[in-house]
C-alpha positions in Angstrom: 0.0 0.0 0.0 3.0 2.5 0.6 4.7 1.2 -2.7 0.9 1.7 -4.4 1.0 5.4 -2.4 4.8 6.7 -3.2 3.9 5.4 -6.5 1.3 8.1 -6.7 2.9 10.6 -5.2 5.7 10.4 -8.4 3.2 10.9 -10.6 1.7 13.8 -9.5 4.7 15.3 -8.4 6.0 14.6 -12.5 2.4 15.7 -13.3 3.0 19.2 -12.0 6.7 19.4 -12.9 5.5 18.5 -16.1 2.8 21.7 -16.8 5.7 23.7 -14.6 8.0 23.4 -18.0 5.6 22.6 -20.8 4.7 26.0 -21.9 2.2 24.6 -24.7 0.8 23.0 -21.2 0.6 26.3 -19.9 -0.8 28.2 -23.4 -3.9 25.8 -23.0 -5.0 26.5 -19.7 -4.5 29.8 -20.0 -6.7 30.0 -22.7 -9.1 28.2 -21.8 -9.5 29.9 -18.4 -10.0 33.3 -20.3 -12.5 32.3 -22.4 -14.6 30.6 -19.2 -14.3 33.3 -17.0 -15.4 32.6 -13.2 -17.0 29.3 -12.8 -18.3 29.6 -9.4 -21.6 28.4 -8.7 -21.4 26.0 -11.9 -21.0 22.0 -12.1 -18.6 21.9 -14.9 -17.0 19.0 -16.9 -13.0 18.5 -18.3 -12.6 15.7 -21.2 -9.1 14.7 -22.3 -6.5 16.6 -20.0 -2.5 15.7 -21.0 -2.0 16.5 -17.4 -3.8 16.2 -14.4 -2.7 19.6 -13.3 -4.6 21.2 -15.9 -7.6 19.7 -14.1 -6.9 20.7 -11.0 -6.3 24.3 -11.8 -9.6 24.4 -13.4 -11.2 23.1 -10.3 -9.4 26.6 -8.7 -11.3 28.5 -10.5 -14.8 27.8 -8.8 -17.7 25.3 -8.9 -17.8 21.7 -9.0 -15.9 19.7 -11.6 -16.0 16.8 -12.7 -12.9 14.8 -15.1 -13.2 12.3 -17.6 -10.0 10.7 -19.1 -9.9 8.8 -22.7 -6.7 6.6 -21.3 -6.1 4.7 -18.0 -2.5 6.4 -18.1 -4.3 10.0 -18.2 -7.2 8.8 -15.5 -4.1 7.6 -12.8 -3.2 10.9 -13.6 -6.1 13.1 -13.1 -6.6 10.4 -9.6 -3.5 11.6 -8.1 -4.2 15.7 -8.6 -7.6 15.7 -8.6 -9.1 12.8 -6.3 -12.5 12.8 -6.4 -15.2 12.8 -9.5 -12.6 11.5 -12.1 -14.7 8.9 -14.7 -12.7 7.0 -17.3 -14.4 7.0 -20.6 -14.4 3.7 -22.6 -16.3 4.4 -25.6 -18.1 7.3 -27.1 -21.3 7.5 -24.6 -20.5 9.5 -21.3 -21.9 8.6 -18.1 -23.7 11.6 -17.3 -27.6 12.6 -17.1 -29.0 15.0 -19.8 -28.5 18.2 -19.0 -26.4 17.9 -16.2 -23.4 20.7 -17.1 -22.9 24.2 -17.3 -20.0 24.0 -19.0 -18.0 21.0 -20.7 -13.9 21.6 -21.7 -12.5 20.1 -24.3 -8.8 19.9 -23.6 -7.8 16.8 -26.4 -9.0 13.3 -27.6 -11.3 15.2 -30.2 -9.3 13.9 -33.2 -9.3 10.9 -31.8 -13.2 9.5 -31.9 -13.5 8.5 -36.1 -17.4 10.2 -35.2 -16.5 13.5 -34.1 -19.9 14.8 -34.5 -21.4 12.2 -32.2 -18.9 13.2 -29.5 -20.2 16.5 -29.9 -23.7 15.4 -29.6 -22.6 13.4 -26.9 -21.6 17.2 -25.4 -24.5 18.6 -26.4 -26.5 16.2 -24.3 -24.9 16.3 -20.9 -25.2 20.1 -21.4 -27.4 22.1 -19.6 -29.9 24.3 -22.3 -27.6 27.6 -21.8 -24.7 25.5 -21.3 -21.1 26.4 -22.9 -18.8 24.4 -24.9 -14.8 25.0 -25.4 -13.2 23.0 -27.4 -9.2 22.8 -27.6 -7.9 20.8 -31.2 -4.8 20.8 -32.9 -4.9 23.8 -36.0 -4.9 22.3 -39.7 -3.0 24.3 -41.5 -2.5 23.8 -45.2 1.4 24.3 -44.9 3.1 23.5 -41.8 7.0 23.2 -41.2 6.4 21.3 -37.9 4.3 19.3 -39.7 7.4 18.6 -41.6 9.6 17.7 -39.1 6.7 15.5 -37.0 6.7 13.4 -40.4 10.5 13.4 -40.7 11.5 12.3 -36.7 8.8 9.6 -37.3 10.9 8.1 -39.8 13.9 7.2 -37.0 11.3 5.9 -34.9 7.7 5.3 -34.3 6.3 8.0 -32.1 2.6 7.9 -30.9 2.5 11.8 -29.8 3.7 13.2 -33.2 1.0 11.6 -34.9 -0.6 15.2 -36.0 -4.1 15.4 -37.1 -6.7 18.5 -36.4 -8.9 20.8 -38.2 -9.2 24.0 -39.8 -11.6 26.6 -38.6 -14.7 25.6 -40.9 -14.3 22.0 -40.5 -14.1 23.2 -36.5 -17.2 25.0 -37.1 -18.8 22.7 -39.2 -18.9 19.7 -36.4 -20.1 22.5 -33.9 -22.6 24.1 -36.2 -25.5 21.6 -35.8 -26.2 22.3 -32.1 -24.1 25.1 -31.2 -23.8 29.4 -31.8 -19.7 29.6 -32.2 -18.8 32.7 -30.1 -15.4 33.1 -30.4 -12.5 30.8 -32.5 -8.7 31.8 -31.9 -5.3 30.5 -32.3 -2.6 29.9 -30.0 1.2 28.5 -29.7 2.9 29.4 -33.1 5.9 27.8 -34.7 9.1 28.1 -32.6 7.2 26.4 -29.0 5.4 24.0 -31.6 9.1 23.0 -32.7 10.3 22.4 -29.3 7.7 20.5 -28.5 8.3 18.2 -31.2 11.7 17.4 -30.0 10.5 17.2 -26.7 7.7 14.7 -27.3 10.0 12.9 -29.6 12.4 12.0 -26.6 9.9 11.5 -24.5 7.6 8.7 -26.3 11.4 7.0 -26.5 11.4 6.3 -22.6 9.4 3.0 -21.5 6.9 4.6 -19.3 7.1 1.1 -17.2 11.0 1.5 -16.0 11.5 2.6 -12.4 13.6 5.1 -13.5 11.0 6.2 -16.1 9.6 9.8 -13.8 13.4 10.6 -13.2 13.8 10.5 -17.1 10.6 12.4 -18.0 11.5 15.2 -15.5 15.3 15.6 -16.9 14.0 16.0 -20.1 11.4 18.9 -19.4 14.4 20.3 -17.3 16.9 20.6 -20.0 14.2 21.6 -22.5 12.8 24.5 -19.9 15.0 27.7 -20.8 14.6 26.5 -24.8 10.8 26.8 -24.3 10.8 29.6 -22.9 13.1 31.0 -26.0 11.1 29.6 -28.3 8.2 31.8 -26.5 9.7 35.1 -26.8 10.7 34.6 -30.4 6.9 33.5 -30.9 6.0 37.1 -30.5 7.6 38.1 -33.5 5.2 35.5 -35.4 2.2 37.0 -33.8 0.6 38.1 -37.3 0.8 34.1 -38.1 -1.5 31.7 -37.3 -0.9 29.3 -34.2 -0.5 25.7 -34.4 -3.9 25.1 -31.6 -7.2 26.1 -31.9 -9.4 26.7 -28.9 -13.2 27.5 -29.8 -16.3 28.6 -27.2 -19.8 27.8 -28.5 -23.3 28.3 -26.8 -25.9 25.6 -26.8 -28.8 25.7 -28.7 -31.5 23.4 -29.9 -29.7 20.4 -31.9 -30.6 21.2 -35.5 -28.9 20.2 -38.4 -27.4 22.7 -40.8 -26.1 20.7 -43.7 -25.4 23.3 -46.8 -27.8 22.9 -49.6 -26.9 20.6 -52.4 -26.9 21.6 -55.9 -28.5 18.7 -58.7 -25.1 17.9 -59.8 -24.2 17.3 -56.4 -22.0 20.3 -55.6 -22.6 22.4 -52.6 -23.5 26.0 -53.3 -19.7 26.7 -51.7 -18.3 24.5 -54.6 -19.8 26.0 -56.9 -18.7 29.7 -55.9 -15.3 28.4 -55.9 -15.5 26.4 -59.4 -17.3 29.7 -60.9 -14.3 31.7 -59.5 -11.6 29.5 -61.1 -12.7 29.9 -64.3 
């Protein structure tokens, strides 16, 4: 029981070191706490955390929260910082009630559900009718260096967190559209912190999470790669006219009703056609 106990002490402790260092940790919850503003008063859902600090400085912000983690590695996590009200998702239906949120976070794991518009029903349902959604995804961009590099490191060695896939604003929009009024859509974290974090998560999906050693490795890592993130985050200022490599959107419920474009009798959405009329 000690063992189990020092076990998850480590964890936590690497957990906050971790979102200490990362400062695309630190982007996303900073983000995401401007655009929720207080949350006292309010029973309030997290989905996906990297980190179970990110949870647990939510939970500072007010009201009662409640975690749900797409991995057993992220729920131990979100266990040891957050304790209590932590659910482990196994497929795409949540346990909740109808109606039972004020406000649901996204912080990852929407690229990863093939139906991305039924997680977002899903969303839709546990909220409350004047409920809020934020959603955090990886930006699409049609050219990307990182991009570039993620494909290029992947060729030395399989690595799991490098594996890039997200959307552009209007296919953002376009899964929120049915059920939700988009507020506000901005981007965040721009090419030189995207390009340290490449290296970083490089050497880190190359240590065997189940060595002993294995926290002392992780935290050397984010140690050495501190001071180069937080370079990398001053010399992201002089990109600020450039778009960043995250996306964090805030939508209000509304009555789920699909709002699927109008299709043409050749088959071509009205869009398509614009566009094909323009080109020639």
């Amino acid at each position: 029981m000690m063992r189990e106990d020092r076990a998850a002490n480590m964890g936590m402790d690497t957990g906050i070191f971790q979102f200490r260092h990362s400062v695309p940790l630190r982007m996303r919850l900073h983000e995401t706490i401007k655009i929720a503003g207080s949350t006292a008063g309010l029973t309030c859902l997290d989905i996906g955390s990297p980190n179970g600090a990110l949870s647990a400085f939510l939970r500072k912000q007010g009201g009662r929260w409640h975690s749900a983690a797409l991995t057993e590695e992220a729920e131990a996590s979100l266990q040891a910082a957050v304790e209590d009200n932590v659910h482990g998702l196994t497929d795409r239906t949540m346990p909740f009630k109808r109606k039972s949120f004020d406000l649901v976070v996204v912080f990852d794991g929407l690229e990863g559900f093939h139906a991305d518009e039924d997680f977002i029903e899903e969303c839709h349902r546990i909220l409350k009718p004047d409920g809020r959604l934020i959603v955090n995804v990886h930006h699409e961009k049609p050219v990307s260096l990182v991009r570039g590099l993620c494909s290029m490191l992947r060729t030395f060695r399989e690595s799991p967190g490098l594996v890039y896939t997200g959307y552009s604003e209007s296919q953002l929009f376009s899964i929120l559209k049915h059920g939700f009024d988009v507020h506000t859509m901005r981007s965040y974290s721009r090419f030189f912190v995207e390009f340290i974090d490449c290296i970083v998560t490089f050497i880190l999906d190359g240590i065997p999470r189940d060595l002993p050693e294995a926290p002392r490795a992780v935290r050397r890592a984010y140690l050495v790669a501190s001071p180069f993130y937080w370079l990398a985050s001053q010399l992201d200022i002089l990109l600020f006219f450039t778009r960043g490599h995250s996306l964090v959107a805030t939508a209000q419920r509304r009555a789920w009703r699909p709002r699927n474009a109008p299709i043409l009798v050749d088959g071509r959405s009205i869009t398509e056609a614009v566009l094909s009329k323009a080109a020639n």
